[in-house]
N, C-alpha and C positions, 0 to 999 in steps of 0.2 A: 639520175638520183631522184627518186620521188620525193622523201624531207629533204629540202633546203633549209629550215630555218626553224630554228625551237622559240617559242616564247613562254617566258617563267610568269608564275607567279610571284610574290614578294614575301608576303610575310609566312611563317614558317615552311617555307620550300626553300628561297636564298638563304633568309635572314629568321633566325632566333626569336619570333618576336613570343612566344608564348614564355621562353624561358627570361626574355629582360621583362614581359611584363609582370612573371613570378615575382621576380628578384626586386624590381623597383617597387610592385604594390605591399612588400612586405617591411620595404626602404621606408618606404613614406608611411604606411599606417602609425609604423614604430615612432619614428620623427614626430608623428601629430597627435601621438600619446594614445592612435584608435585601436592598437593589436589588441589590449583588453575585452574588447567590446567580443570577440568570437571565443571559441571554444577552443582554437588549438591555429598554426599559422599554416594550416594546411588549409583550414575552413575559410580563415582569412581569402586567402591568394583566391582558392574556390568560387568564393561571393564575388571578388572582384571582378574573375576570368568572367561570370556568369552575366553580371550587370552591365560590364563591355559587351558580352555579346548580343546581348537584347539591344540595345544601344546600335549599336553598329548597322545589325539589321533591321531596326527600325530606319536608320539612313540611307541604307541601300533600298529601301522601301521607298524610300519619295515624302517619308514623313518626317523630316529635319535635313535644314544642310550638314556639313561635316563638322562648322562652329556650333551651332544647336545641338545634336547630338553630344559634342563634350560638355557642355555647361551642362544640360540635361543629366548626365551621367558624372557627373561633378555633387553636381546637387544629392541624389541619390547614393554615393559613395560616404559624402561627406556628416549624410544624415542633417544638412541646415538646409534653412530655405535661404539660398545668394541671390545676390541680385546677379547680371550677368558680368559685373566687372568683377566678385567675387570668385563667380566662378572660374573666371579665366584666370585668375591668381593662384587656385587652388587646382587648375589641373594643369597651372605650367609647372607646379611645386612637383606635381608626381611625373609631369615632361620632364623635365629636368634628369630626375632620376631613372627612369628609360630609358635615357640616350646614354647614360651611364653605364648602362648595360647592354648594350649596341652588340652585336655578333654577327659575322656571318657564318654562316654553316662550316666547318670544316671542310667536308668533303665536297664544296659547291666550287670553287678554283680552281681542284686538282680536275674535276667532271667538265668546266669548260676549255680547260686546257685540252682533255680529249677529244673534244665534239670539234675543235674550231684549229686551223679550216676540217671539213670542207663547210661544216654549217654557221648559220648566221645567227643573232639571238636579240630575242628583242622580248620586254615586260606587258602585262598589262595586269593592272590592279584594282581592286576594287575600294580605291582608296581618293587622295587627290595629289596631284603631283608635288607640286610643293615639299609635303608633306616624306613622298617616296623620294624626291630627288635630293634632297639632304640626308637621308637614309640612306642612300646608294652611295653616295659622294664618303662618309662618316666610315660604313664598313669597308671601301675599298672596292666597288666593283661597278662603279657605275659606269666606265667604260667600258667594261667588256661589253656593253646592249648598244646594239644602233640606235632602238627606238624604249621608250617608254610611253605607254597609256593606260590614263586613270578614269575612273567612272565622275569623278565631280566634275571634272572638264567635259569628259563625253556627254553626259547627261544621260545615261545608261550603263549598267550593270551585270557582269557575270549572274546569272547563266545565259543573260539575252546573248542571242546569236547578233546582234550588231555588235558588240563590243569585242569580241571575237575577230568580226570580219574589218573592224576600224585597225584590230590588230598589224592585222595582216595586210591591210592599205599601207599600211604605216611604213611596213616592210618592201613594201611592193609586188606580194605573190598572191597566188590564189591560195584559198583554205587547203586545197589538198593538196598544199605544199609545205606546211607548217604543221607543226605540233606543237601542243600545249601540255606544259608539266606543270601543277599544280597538289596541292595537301588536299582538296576536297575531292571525293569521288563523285558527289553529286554535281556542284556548281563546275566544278574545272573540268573534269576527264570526261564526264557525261557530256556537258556544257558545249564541252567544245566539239565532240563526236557529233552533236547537234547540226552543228555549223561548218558543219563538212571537213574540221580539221582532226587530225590524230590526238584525239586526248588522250592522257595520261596520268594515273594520279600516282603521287610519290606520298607513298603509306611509308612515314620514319617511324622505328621501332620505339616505342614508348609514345607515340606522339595517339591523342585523340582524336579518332575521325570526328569532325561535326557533322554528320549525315541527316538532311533531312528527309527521313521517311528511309526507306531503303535501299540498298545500295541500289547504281545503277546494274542492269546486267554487259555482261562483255567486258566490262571497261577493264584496262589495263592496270596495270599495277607494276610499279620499282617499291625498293623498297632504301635504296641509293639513286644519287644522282650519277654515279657510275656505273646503274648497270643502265642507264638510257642511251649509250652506245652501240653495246652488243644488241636492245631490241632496236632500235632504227634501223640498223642493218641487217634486221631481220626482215623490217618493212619494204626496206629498198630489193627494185628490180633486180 
């Protein structure tokens, strides 16, 4: 069998996180009396989705840890200047509401029930553990993975081919025994075709690529976590 072992990504591949982050940022603006401040709670969610992700990627940048980035993006949501105990007050207000809204995929348990045996499965996120392991524990799924790994502990970040290949240590195989499914066609599918593993990106129907620049070429595409069955068996000898 040439795949032995799939590693996921986390947030919108397992787990739901664009639609709890909808549903909580529109929770909390309301509660803080800010929904007025935009034109409609579509633009709302929009501005928030947007200022998370400049945020985010500024952290995966090397330019704030994972606490800096949320004060940072605290600050900016909330339109005050906090100090840093503020802000950690006002983004556990909107944590709080997030985990409220905790999901995992539907179709993400019925898809590992298929893969497993023969294959093995393990995480890596570009997030910090902590963080994913109380996520994973909340939706239900954290044992189905051997292994989990996050970029704040590594000290590197998807799309580097080290964080990839720490993956697959992690596992115990070589790259060209693992596959990587992930929501990004740039950082994950590309990312990982990089690093000598099978990437794969999992394009859900309604969900927004964030594509930096353009697509990669070749990469794979599901468009379910069910149909990464029938193409690994497409892969295998």
């Amino acid at each position: 069998m040439r795949i032995l072992a799939v590693v996921w990504d986390i947030d919108d591949t397992i787990f739901d996180h664009s639609g709890a982050e909808r549903r909580a940022a529109l929770e909390y603006l309301t509660a803080r009396g800010l929904l007025g401040r935009y034109a409609s709670p579509g633009a709302a969610a929009d501005h928030w989705h947007a200022v998370s992700e400049e945020y985010v990627d500024r952290y995966l940048a090397g330019e704030f840890t994972f606490l800096v980035q949320r004060r940072e993006r605290a600050r900016v949501l909330a339109g005050l200047r906090l100090t840093d105990a503020e802000a950690d007050v006002w983004m556990a207000g909107y944590l709080a509401a997030y985990r409220r809204h905790w999901r995992v995929f539907p179709d993400v348990v019925p898809a590992l029930d298929g893969l497993t045996p023969p294959r093995r499965h393990g995480l890596l996120s570009n997030s910090s553990a902590p963080h994913q392991e109380e996520k994973l524990r909340a939706i239900g799924v954290h044992d189905r993975f051997e292994a989990l790994v996050c970029s704040e502990e590594l000290g590197i970040a998807k799309p580097a081919a080290g964080a990839f290949h720490a993956a697959c240590a992690a596992l115990g195989l070589p790259p060209e025994r693992v596959a990587y499914v992930g929501d990004r066609p740039d950082t994950d599918a590309a990312g990982a075709d990089a690093a000598g593993l099978t990437g794969i990106w999992l394009d859900r129907p309604g969900a927004a690529a964030r594509v930096a620049g353009k697509r990669a070429p070749d990469v794979r595409r599901i468009t379910s976590p069910g149909q990464l069955g029938p193409l690994l068996g497409t892969l295998d000898p």
